[in-house]
C-alpha positions as CSV (number, residue, x, y, z in Angstrom):
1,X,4.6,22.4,17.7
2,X,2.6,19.5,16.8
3,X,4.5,16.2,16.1
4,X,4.6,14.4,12.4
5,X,3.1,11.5,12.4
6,X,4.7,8.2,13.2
7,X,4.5,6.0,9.9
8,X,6.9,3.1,9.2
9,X,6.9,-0.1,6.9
10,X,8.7,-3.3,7.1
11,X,9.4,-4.9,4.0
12,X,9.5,-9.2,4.0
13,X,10.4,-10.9,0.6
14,X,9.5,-14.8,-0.7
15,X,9.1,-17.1,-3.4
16,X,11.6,-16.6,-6.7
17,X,11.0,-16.5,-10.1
18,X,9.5,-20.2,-10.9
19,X,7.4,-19.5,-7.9
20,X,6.6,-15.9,-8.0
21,X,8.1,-13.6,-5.9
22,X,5.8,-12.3,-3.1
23,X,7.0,-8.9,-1.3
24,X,4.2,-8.3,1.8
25,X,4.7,-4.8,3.2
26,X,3.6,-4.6,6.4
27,X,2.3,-0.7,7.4
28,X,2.5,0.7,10.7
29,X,0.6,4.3,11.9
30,X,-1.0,7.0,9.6
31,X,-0.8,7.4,5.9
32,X,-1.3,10.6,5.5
33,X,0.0,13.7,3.5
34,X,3.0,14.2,5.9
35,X,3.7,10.5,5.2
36,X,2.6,8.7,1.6
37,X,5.6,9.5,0.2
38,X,7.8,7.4,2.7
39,X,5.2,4.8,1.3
40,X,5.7,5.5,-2.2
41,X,9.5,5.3,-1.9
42,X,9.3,2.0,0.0
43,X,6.7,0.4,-2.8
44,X,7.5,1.8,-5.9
45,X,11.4,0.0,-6.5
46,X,9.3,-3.1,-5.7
47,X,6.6,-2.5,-8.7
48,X,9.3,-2.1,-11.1
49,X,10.8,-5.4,-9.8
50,X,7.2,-6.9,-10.2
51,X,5.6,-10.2,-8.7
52,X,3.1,-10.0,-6.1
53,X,2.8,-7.1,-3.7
54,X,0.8,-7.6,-0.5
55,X,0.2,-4.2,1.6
56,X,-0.5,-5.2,5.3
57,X,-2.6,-2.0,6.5
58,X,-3.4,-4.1,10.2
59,X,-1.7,-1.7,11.9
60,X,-2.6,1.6,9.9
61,X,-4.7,3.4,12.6
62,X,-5.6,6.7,9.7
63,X,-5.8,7.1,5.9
64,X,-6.3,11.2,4.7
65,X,-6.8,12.0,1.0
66,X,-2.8,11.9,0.5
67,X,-3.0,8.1,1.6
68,X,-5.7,7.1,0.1
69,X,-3.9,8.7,-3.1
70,X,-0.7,7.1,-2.4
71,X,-2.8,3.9,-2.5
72,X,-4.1,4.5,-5.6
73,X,-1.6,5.6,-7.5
74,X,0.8,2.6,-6.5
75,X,-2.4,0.6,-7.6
76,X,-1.9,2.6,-11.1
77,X,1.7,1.8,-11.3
78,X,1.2,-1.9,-10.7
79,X,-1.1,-2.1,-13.6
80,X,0.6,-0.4,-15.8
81,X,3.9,-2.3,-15.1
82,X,1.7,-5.3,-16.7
83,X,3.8,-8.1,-14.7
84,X,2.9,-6.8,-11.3
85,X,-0.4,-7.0,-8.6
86,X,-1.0,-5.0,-5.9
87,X,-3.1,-6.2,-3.3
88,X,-4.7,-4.5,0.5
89,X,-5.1,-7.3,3.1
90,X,-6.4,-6.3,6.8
91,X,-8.1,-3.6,6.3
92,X,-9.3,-1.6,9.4
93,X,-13.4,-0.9,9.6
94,X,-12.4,2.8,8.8
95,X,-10.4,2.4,5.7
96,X,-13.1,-0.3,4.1
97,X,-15.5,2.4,4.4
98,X,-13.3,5.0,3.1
99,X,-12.7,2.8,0.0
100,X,-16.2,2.1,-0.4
101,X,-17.6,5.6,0.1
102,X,-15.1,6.4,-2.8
103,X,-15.8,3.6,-4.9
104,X,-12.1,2.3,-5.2
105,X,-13.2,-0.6,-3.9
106,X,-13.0,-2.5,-6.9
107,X,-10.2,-1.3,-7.8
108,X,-8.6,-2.8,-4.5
109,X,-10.2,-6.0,-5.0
């Protein structure tokens, strides 16, 4: 029986409505298909709540298809909200590349 893997988020809110809110998610282990949706539920009240969202992937040691999906389709919901950014910060050597061998790295920029 192979183990699912370990994924988990922590969620860290600033700034206020003059300021702008800022919500920095900070992702720990593998985004993958046994795991984007715990992303997706974690990220998604916070698009429709809008501001500035900050993924933290420092600690994301794997991206599959599914995650790199997830990604993009949060990315898609933040734009289309209108009052909401999505942004990537600390992004592994692994998951650059994977973003720029898919050309979504524009879209992450």
């Amino acid at each position: 029986m192979t183990a699912e893997p370990s994924f988990h988020c922590e969620v860290e809110k600033s700034g206020n409505q003059e300021t702008g809110r800022v919500t920095t998610v900070r992702c720990h282990g593998r985004i993958v298909s046994e795991t984007a949706a715990a992303l997706k539920e974690v990220v998604k009240p916070i698009i429709v709540s809008g501001g500035r969202i900050i993924l933290d992937l420092t600690d994301v040691d794997y991206l599959d298809s599914s995650g790199l999906g997830a990604l993009v389709g949060l990315k898609v919901s933040a734009i289309n909200e209108g009052y909401c950014t999505l942004e990537l910060i600390n992004l592994t050597p692994r998951v650059k590349e994977l973003l720029r061998i898919t050309n979504l790295k524009q879209l992450f920029a």
